[in-house]
Backbone as ProteinMPNN parsed JSONL, in Angstrom:
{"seq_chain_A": "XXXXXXXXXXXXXXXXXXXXXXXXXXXXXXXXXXXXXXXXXXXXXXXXXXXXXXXXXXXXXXXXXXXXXXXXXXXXXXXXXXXXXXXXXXXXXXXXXXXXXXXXXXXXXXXXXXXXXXXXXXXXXXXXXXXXXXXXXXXXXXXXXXXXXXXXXXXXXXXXXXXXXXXXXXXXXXXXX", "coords_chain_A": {"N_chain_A": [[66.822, -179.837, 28.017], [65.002, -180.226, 26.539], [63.566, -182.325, 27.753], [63.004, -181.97, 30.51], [60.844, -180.116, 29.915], [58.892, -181.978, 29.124], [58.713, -183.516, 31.181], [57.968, -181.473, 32.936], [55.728, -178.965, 31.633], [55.275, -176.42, 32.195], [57.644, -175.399, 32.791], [59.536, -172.416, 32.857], [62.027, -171.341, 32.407], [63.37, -173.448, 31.553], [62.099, -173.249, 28.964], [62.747, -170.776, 27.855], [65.664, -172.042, 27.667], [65.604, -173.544, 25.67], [64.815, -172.883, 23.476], [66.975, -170.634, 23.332], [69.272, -172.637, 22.576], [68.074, -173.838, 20.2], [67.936, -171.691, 18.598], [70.8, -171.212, 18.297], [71.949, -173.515, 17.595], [70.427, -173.239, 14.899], [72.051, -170.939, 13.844], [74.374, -171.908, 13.65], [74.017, -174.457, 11.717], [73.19, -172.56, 9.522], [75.299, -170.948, 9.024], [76.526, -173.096, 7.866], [75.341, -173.719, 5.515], [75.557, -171.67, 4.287], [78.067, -171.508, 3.402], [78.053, -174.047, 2.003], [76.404, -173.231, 0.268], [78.065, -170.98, -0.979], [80.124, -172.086, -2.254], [79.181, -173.215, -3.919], [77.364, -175.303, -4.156], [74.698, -175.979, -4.362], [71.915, -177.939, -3.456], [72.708, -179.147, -0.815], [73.238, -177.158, 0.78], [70.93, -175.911, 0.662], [69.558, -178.127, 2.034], [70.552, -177.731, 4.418], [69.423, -175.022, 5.276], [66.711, -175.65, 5.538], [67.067, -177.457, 7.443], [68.086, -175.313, 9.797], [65.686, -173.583, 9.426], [63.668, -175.567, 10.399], [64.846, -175.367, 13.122], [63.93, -173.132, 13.891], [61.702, -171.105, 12.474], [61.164, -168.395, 12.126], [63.505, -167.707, 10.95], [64.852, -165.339, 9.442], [66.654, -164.927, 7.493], [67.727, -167.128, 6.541], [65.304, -168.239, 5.375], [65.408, -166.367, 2.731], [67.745, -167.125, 1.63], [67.672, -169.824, 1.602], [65.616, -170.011, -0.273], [66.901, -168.618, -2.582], [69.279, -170.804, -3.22], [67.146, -172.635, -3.974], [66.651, -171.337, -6.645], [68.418, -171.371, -8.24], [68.598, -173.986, -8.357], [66.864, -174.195, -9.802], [64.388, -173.894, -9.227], [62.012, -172.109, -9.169], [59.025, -171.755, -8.496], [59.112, -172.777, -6.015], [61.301, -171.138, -4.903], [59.744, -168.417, -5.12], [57.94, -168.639, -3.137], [58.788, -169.305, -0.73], [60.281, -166.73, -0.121], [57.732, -165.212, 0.148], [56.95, -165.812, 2.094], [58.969, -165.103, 3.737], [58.781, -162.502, 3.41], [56.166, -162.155, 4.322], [56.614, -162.183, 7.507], [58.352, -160.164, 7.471], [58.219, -157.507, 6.252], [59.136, -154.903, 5.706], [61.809, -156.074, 4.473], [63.747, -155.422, 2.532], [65.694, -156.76, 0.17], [64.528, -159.207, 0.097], [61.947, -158.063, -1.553], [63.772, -158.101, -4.014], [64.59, -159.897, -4.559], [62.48, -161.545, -4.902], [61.438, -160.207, -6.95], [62.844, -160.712, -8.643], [62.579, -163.901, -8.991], [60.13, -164.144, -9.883], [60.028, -163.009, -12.239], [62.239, -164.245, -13.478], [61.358, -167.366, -13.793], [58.264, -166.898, -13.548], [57.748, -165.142, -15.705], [56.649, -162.802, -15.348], [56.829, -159.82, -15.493], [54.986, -157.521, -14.331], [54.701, -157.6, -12.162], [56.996, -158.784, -11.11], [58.204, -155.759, -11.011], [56.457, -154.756, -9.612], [57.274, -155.259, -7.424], [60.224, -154.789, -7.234], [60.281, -151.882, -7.156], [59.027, -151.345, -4.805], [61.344, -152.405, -3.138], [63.563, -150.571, -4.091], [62.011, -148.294, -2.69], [61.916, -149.041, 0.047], [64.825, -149.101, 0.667], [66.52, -146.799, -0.904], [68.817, -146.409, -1.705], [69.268, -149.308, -3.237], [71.372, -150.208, -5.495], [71.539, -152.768, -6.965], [68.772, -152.976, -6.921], [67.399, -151.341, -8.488], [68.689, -152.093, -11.318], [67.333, -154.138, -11.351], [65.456, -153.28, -11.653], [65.133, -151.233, -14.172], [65.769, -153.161, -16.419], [63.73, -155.327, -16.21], [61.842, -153.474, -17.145], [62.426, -153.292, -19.635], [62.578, -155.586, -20.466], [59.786, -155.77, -20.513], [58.901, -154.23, -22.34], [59.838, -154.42, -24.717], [58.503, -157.368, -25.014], [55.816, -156.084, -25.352], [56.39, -154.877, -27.53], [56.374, -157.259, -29.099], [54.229, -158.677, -28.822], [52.679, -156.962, -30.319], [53.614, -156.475, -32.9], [53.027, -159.078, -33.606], [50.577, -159.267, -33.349], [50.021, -157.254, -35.856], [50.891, -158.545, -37.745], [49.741, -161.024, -37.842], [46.94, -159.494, -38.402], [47.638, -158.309, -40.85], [48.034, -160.629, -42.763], [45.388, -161.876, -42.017], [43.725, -160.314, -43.649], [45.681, -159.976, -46.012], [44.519, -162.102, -46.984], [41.97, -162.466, -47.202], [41.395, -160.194, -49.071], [42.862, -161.722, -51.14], [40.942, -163.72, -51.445], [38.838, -162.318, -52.055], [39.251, -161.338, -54.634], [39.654, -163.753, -55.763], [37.079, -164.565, -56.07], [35.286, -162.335, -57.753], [37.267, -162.635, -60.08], [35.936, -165.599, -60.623], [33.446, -164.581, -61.017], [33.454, -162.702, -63.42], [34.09, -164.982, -64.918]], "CA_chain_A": [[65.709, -178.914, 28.228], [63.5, -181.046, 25.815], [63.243, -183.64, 29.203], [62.772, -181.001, 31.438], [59.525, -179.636, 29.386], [58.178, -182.966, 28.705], [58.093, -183.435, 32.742], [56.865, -180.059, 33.525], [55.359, -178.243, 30.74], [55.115, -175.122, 32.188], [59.038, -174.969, 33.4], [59.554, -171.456, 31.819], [63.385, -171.409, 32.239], [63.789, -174.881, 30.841], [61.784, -173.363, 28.031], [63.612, -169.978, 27.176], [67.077, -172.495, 27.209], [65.17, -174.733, 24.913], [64.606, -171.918, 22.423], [68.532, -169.935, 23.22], [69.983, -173.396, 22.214], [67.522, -173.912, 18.996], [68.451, -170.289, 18.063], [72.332, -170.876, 18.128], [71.793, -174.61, 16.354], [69.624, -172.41, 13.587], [72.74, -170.0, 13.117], [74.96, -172.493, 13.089], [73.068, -174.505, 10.411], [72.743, -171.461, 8.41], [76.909, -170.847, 8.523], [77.217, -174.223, 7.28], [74.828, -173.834, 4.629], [76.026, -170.268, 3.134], [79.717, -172.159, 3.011], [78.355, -174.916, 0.764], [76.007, -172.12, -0.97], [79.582, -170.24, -1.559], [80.623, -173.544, -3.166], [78.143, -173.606, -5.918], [76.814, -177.001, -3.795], [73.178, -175.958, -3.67], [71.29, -179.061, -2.724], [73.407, -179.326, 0.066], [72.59, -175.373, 1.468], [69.295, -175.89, 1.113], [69.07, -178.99, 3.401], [71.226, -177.024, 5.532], [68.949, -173.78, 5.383], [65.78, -176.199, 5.866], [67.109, -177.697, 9.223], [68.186, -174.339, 10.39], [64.364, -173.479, 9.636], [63.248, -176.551, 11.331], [64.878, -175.096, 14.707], [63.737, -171.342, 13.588], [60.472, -170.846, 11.186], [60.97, -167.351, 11.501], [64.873, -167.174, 10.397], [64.423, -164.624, 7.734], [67.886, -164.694, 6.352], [67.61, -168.865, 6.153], [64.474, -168.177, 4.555], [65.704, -165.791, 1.596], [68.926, -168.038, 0.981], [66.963, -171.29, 0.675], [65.034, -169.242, -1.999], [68.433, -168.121, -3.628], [69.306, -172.082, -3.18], [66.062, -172.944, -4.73], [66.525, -170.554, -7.994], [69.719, -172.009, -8.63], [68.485, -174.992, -8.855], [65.153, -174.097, -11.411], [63.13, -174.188, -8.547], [61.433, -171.405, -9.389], [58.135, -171.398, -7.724], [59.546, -173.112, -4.365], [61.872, -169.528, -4.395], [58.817, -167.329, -4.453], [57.114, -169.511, -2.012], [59.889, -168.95, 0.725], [60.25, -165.343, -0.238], [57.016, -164.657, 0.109], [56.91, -166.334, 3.432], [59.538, -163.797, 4.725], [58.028, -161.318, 3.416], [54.801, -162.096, 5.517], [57.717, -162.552, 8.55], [59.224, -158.735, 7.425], [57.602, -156.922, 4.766], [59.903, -154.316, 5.2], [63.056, -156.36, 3.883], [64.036, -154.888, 0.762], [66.424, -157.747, -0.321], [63.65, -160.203, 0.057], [61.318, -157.768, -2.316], [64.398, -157.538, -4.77], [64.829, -161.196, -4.776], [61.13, -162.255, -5.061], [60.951, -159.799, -8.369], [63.929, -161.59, -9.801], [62.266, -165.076, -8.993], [58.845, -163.666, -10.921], [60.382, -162.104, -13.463], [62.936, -165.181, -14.297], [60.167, -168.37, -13.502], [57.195, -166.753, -14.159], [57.851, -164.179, -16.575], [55.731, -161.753, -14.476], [57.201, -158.807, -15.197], [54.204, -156.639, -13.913], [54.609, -158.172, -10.605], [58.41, -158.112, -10.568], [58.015, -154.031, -11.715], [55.926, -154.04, -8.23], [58.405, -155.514, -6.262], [61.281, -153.832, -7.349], [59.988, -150.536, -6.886], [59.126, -151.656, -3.142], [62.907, -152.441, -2.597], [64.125, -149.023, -3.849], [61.021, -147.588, -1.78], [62.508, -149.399, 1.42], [66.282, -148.675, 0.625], [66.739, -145.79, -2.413], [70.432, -146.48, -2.233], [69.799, -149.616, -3.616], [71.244, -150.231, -6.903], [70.69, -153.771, -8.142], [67.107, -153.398, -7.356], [67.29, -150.3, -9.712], [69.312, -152.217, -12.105], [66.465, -155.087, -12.275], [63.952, -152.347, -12.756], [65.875, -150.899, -15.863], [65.887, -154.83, -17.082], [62.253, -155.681, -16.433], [60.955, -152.533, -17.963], [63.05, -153.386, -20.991], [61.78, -156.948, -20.966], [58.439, -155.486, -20.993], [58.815, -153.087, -23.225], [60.126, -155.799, -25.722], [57.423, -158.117, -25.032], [54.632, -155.299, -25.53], [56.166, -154.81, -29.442], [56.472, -158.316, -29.737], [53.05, -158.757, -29.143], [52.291, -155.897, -31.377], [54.296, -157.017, -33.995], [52.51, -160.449, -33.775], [48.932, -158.701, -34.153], [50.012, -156.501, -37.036], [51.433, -159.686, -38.89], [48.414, -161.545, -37.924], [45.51, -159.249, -39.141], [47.841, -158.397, -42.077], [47.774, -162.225, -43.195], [43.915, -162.475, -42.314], [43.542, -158.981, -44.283], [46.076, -160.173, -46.882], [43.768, -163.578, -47.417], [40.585, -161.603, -47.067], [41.812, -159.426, -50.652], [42.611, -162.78, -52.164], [39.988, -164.356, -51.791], [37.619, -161.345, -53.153], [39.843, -161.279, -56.299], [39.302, -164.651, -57.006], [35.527, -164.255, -56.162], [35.508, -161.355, -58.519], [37.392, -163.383, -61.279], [35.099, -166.122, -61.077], [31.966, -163.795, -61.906], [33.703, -162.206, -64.62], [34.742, -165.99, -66.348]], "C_chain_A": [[64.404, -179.517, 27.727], [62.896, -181.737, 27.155], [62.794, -182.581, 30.005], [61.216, -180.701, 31.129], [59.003, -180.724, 29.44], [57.753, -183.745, 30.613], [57.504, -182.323, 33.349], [56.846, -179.194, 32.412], [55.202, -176.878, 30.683], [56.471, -174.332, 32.938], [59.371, -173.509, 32.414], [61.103, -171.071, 31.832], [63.96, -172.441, 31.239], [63.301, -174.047, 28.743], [62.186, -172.451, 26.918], [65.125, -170.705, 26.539], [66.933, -173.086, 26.106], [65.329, -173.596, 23.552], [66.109, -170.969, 22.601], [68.992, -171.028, 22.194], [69.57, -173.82, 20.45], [68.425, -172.636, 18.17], [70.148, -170.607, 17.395], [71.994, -172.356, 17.25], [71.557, -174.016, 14.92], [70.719, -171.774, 12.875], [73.673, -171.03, 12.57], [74.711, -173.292, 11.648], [73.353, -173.546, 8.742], [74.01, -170.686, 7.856], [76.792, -171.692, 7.866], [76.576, -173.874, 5.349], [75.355, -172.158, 3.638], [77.803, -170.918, 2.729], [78.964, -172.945, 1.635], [77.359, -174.027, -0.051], [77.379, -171.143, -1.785], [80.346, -171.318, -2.339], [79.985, -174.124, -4.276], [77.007, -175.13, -5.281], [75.1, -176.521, -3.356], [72.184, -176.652, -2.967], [71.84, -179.161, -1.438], [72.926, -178.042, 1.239], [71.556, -175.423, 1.54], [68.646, -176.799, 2.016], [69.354, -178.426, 4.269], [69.951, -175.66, 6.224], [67.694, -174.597, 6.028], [66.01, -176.868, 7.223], [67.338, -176.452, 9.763], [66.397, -173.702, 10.705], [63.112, -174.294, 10.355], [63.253, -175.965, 12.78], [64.345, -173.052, 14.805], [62.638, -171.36, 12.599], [60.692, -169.328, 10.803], [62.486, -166.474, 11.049], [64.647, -166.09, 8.795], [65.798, -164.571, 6.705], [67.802, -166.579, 5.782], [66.651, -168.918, 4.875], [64.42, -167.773, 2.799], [66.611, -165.91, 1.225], [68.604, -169.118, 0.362], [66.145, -171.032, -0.347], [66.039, -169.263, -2.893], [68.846, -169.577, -4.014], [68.239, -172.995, -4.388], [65.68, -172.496, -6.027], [67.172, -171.083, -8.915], [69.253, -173.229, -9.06], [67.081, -174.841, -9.388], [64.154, -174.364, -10.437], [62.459, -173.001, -8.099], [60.248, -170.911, -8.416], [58.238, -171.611, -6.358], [60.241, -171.646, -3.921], [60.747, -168.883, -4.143], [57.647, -168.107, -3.75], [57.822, -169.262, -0.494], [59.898, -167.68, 0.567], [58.812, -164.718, 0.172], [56.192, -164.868, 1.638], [57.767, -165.351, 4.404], [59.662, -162.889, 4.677], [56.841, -160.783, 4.113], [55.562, -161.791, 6.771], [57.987, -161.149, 8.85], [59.012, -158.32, 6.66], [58.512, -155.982, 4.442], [61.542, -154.544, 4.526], [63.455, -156.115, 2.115], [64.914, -156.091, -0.272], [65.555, -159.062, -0.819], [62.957, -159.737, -1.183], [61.876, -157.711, -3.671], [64.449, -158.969, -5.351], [63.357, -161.987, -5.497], [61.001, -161.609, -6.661], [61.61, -160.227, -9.233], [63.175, -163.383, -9.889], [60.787, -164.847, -10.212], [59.338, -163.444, -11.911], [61.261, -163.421, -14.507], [61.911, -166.185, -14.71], [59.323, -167.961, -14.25], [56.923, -165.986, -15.784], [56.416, -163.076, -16.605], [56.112, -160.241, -14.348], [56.262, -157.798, -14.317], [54.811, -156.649, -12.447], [55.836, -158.037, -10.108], [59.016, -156.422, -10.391], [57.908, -153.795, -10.11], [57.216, -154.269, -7.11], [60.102, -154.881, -5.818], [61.412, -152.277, -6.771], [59.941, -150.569, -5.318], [60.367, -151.819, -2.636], [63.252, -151.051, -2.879], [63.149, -148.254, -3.073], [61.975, -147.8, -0.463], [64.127, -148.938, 1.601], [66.474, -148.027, -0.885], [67.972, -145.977, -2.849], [70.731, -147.986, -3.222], [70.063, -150.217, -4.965], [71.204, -151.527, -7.687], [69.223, -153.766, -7.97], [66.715, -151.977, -8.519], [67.936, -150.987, -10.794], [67.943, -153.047, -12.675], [65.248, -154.457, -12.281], [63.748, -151.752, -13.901], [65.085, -151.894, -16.885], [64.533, -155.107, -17.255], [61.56, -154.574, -17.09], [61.455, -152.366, -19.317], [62.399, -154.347, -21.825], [60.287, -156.547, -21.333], [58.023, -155.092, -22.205], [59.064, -154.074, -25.316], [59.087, -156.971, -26.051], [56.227, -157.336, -25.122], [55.262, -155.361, -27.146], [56.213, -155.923, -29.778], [55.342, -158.771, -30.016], [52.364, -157.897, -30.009], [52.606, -155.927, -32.988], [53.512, -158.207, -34.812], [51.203, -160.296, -34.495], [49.092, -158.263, -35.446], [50.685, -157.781, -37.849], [50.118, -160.836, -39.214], [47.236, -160.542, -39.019], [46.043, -158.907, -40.481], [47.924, -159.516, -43.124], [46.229, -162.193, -43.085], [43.522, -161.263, -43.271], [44.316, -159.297, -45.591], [44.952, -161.24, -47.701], [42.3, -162.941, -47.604], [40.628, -160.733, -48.86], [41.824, -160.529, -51.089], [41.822, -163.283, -52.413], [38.874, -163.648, -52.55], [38.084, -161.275, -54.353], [39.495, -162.499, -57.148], [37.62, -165.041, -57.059], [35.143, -163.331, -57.163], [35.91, -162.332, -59.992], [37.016, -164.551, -61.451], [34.006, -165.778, -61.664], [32.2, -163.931, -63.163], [33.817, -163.675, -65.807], [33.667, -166.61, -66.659]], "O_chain_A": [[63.255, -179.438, 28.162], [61.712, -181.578, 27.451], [61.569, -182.599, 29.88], [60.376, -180.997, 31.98], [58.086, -180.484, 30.225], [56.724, -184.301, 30.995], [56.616, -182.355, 34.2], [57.901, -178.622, 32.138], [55.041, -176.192, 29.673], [56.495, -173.215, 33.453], [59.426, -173.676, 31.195], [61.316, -170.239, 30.95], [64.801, -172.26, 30.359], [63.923, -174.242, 27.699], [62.168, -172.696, 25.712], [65.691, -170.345, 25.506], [67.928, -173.271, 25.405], [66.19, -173.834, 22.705], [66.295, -170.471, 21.491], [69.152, -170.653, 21.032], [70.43, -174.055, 19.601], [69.337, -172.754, 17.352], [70.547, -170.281, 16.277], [71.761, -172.147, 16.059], [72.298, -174.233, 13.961], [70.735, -171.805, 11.644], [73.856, -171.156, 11.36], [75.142, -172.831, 10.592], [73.575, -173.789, 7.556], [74.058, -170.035, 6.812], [76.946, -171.273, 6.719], [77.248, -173.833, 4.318], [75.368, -171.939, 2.426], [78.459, -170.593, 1.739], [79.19, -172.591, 0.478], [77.557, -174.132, -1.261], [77.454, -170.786, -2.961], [81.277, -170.988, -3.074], [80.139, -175.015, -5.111], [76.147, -175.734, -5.922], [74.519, -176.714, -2.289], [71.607, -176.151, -2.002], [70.854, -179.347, -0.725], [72.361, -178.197, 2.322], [71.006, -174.971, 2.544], [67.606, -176.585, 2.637], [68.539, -178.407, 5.191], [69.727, -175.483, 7.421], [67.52, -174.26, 7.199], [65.124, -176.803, 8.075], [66.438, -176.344, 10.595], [65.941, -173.44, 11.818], [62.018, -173.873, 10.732], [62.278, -175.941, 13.532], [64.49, -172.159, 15.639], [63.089, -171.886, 11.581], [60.53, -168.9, 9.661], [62.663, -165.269, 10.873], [64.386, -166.254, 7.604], [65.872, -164.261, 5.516], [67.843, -166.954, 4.61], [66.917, -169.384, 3.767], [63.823, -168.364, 1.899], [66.937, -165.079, 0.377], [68.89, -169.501, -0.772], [65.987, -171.829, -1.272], [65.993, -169.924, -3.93], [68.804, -169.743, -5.233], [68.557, -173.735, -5.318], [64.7, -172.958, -6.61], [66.826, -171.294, -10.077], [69.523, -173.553, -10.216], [66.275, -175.745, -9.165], [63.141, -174.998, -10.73], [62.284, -172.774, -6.902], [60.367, -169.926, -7.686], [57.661, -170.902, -5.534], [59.91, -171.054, -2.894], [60.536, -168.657, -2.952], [56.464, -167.957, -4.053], [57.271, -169.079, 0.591], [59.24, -167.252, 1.515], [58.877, -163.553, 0.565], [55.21, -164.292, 2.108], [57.408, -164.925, 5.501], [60.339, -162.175, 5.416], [56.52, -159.633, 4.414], [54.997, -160.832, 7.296], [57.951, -160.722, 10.004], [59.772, -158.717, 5.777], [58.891, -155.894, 3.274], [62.302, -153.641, 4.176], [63.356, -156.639, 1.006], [64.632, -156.152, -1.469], [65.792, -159.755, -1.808], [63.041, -160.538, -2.113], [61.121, -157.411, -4.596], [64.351, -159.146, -6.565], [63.332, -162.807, -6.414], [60.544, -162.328, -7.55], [61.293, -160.251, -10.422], [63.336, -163.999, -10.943], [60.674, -165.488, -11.258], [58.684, -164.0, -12.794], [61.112, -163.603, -15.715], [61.473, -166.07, -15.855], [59.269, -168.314, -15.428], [56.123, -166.272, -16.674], [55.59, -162.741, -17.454], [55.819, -159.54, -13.38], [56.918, -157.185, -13.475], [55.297, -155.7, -11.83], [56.077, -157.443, -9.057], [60.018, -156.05, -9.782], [58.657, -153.112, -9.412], [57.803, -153.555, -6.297], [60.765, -154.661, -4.804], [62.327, -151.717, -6.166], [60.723, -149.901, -4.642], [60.527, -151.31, -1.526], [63.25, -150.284, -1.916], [63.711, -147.225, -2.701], [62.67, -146.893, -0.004], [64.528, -148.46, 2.663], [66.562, -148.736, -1.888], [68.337, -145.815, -4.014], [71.789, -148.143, -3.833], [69.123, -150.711, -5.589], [70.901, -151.517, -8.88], [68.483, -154.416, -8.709], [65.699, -151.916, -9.211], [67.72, -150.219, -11.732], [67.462, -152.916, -13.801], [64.201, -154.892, -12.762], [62.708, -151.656, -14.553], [64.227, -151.67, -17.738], [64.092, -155.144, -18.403], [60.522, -154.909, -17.661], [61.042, -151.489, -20.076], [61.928, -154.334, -22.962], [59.713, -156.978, -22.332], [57.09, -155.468, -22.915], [58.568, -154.136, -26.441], [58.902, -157.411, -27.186], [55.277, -158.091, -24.916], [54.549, -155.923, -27.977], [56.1, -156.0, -31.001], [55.107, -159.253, -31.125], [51.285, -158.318, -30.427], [51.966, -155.5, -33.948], [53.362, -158.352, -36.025], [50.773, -160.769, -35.547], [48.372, -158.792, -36.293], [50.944, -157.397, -38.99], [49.69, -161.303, -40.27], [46.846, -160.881, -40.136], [45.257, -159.072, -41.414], [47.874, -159.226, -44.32], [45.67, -162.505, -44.137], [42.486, -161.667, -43.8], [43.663, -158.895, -46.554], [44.653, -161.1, -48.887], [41.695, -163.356, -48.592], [39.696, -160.896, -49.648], [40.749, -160.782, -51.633], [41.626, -163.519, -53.605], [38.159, -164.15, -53.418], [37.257, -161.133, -55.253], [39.21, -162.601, -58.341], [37.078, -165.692, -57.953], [34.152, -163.889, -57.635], [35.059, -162.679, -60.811], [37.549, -165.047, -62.444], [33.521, -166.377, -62.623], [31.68, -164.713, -63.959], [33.7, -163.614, -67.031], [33.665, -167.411, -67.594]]}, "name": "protein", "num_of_chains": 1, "seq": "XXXXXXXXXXXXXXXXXXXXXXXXXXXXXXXXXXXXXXXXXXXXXXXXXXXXXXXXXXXXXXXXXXXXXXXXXXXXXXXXXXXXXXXXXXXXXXXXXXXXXXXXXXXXXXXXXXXXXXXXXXXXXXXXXXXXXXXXXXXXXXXXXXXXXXXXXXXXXXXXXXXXXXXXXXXXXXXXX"}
């Protein structure tokens, strides 16, 4: 079909087969690659997921595996880079929004942002319950990291507030000597 187009460019049969046959390459691809993702073999799934996306840009399940692929292996910002790509693709995919707040939330340590995203998955599907589980989790993490920082201040100004008294005492008992 490629030959076909490349002699007549505007063959529009040649060019639907050209794009059926991409399509079924893409799925295939994208079997192979959830096998060696089911095998722990990530590097491997993600080349897989990336040719499938080669013959498909707008595979959205390829898309939000080679993320999952890409987490696994600490590749943090490459996940919410693809996620956020098939989220432009399908905004309404709740799995994608559930996934992207786990990639923020682990990587970045964005809870705010994972908070938003989460909530958008149970918005899109209410039934579902790990994106309620990692809204529990991130509003824990938060919640933990707001007294930690609170903790930090009140130890801080009590040290510059502790040092602040000492030093007037021994300002004080220099006068007096």
């Amino acid at each position: 079909f490629a030959k076909a187009l490349e002699l007549s460019p505007d063959y529009a049969r040649a060019q639907v087969n050209l794009e059926k046959v991409r399509g079924k390459m893409a799925r295939a691809l994208f079997a192979e690659a959830m096998v060696f993702s089911a095998e722990g073999q990530y590097a491997e799934a993600l080349a897989k997921h990336r040719r499938a996306l080669d013959k498909n840009t707008s595979y959205i399940e390829a898309l939000v595996n080679s993320a999952y692929c890409m987490s696994r292996l600490d590749d943090h910002e490459g996940a919410i880079e693809a996620v956020t790509t098939s989220l432009s693709l399908y905004p309404r995919h709740s799995i994608g929004h559930n996934n992207l707040g786990t990639y923020l939330e682990d990587g970045r340590k964005d809870y705010a942002r994972a908070e938003h995203h989460y909530l958008r998955a149970i918005e899109l599907n209410p039934g579902f319950t790990k994106a309620h589980k990692n809204l529990a989790r991130v509003r824990l993490k938060a919640h933990k990291n707001l007294a930690r920082v609170r903790r930090l201040r009140r130890e801080k100004w009590g040290t510059i507030f502790g040092a602040g008294i000492l030093m007037t005492l021994v300002l004080c008992f220099y006068k007096w000597v």
